[in-house]
N, C-alpha and C positions, 0 to 999 in steps of 0.2 A: 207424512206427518203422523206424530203418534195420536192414536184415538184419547178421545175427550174422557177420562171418570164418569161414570153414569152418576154414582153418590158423592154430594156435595158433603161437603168436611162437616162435622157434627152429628150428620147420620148414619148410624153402625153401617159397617162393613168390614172388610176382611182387611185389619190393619197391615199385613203383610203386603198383600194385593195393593194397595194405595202407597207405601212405600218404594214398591217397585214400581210402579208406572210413574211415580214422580221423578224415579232417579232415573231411569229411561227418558223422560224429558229433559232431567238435566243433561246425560251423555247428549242430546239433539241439540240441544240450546247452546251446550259450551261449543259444536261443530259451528253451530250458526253463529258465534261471536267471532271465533277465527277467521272464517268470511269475511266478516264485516274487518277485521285488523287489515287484512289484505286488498280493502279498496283501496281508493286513489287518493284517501285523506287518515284511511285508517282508526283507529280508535283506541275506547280507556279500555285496552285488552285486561291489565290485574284484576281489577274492582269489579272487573265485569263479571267472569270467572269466581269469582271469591263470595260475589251474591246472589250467584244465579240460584243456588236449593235455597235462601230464603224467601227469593221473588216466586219461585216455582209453587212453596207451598203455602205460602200468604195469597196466592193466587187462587188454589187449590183452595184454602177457606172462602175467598170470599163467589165461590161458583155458587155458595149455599143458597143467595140469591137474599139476604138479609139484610142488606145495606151495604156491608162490608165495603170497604174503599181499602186500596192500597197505593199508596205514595209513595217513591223512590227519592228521597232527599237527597241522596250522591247524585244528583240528574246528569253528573256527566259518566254513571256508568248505564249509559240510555241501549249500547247497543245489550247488556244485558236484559235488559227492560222489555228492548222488543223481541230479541228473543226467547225470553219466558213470557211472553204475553202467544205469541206464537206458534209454542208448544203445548202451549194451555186452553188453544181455539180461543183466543180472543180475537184475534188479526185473524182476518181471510185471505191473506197472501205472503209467501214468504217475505219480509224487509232485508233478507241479507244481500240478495241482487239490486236492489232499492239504495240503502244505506248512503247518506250520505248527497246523493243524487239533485241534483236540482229539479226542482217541483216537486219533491216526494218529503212525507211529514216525517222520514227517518231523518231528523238529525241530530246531531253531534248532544244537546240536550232535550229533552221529551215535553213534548207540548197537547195541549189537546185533541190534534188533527189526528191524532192517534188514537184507533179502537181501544179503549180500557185505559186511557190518563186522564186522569181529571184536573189535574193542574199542574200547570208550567213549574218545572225545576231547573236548577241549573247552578243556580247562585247559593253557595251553599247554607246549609239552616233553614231556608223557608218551608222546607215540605215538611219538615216538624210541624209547626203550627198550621199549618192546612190540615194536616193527618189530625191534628188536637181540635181546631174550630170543627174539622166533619162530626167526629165525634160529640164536639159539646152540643152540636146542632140536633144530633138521632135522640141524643139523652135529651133536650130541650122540647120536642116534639115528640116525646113518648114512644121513639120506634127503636129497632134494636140495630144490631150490626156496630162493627169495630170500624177505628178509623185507627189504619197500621201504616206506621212511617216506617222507613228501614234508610238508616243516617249510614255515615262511616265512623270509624272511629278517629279519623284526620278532622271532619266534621263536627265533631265538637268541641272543637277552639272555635267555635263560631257561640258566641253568648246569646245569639237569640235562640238557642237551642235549649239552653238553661234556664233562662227566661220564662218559655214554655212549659218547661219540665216543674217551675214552680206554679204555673196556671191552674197545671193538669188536673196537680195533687188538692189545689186548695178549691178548684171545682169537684170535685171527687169522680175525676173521669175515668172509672173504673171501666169503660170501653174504649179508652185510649193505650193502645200499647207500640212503644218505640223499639224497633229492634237496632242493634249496633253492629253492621258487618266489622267487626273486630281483626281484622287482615292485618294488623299493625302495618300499613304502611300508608303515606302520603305523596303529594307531587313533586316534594323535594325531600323525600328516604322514608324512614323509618322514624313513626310519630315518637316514640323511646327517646329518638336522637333531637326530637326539632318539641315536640310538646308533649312529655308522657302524662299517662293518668292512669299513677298509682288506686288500686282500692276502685275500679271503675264501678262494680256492684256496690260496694259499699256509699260511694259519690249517691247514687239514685236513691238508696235505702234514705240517705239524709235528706232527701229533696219527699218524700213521703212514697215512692214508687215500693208495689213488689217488685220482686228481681228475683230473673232466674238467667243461672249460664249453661250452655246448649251449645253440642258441637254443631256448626253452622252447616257441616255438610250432611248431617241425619235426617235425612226426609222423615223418617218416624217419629223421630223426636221433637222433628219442630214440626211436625203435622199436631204430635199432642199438644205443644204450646198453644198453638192456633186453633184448635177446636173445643178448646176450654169453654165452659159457658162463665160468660163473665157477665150476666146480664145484672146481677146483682153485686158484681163488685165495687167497691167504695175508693177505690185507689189503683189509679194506671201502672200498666207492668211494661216495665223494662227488662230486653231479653238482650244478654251478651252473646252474640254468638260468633263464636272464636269459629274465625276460617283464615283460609293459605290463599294469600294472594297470590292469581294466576292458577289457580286450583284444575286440574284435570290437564296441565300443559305441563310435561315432568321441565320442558325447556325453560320454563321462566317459572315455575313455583314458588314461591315465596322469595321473588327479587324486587327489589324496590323499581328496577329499573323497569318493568313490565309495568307502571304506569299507563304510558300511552305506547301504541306500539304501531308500525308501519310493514307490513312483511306485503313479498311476493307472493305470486299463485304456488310456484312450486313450495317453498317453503310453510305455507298454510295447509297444503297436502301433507306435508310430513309431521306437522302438526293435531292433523285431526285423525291422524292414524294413531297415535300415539296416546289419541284421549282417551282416559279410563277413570 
């Protein structure tokens, strides 16, 4: 397994150094999704892939030991989940021989039984507003630390996402930040084709959010989103980060059909050779 960061995000370090050891977890973690695709029930192989460097370095901040909470609201891309919880020493045993298993808390969506989840996902939208109460809670109690949801962009045709996004702003949860794994794709194609959203930055800018867009697969770039001191901010930021569904699999790269995926062992070999 890759070693742990010594420096928690927010305290200098050699920005280079922490980029690289992030993306080195992600090359580990997208091996360890494919895994999990090749069990006996398989998995949301796209979404998995496509969010692993934002889980990886939301992860990466909240090591700082600050409060920090990170929520996965697409909960059914779990086995990304646990395999960036895994590469990031959260989890003390691998879950990809696990995954899926009966009696084992790897499943199909991510519940508490799980080292590093604080609440049940699955159904889409709700881990918005969890990620947004953790936050209103640190800000109500005077303590610091973000409360980061990380939605899909299929995900927000779900209005309680909205909903919360106007809470955030009119509480002024400037330690609230949503990120949007932006993969353009859904469970039945491509959101363009079934629900687009023209202007998505400008959508949040109206709802009262800062907003920034961020290639989703820059560990450097969204290490600096994420180590921003927001302790004083007055308005939650929303982060677009545009990524490739099925990202590091040249086989299913930006295919809608790489939703949920079922492969053999051999086949899952030829696939983690292939990850870069």
């Amino acid at each position: 397994m890759t070693a742990v960061l010594d420096t928690p995000a927010g305290i200098p370090a050699d920005a280079g150094t922490v980029a690289s050891v992030l993306a080195e977890r992600a090359l580990q973690a997208r091996r360890l999704v494919v895994d999990m695709a090749a069990s006996e029930r398989g998995c949301h192989l796209g979404g998995s892939l496509s969010v692993l460097d934002i889980l990886i370095a939301a992860l990466h901040r909240a090591s700082a030991g600050d409060g920090t909470e990170v929520v996965l609201s697409k909960g059914h891309a779990a086995a990304g989940l646990y395999a960036a919880l895994y590469v990031s020493g959260r989890l003390p045993e691998n879950p990809a021989p696990l995954y899926g298993r009966a009696g084992q808390p790897y499943t199909g969506h991510p519940g508490p039984k799980v080292p590093g989840v604080l609440f049940p996902t699955g159904s889409l939208g709700h881990g918005v507003p969890y990620a947004a109460g953790w936050a209103l809670a640190r800000r109500i109690g005077g303590r610091g630390g973000l409360g980061i949801a990380v939605a899909g962009d299929g995900e927000l045709q779900e209005g309680l996402v909205w909903e919360t996004c106007q809470v955030a702003a009119a509480r002024e949860l400037g330690n609230f930040v949503l990120v949007v794994d932006r993969n353009g794709g859904q469970n039945d194609g491509f959101v363009a084709d079934i629900s687009p959203l023209p202007d998505l930055p400008g959508r949040f800018a109206a709802f009262g959010f800062e907003v920034a867009e961020v290639d989703g697969h820059d560990p450097a770039a969204l290490s600096d989103l994420f180590a921003a001191d927001r302790s004083a901010a007055r308005r939650p930021l929303a982060v677009v980060a545009h990524t490739v569904k099925g990202k590091g699999v040249p086989a299913v790269e930006g295919r809608a059909n790489s939703h949920y995926v079922t492969i053999d062992a051999t086949r899952a070999a030829k696939w983690k050779r292939a990850i870069r």
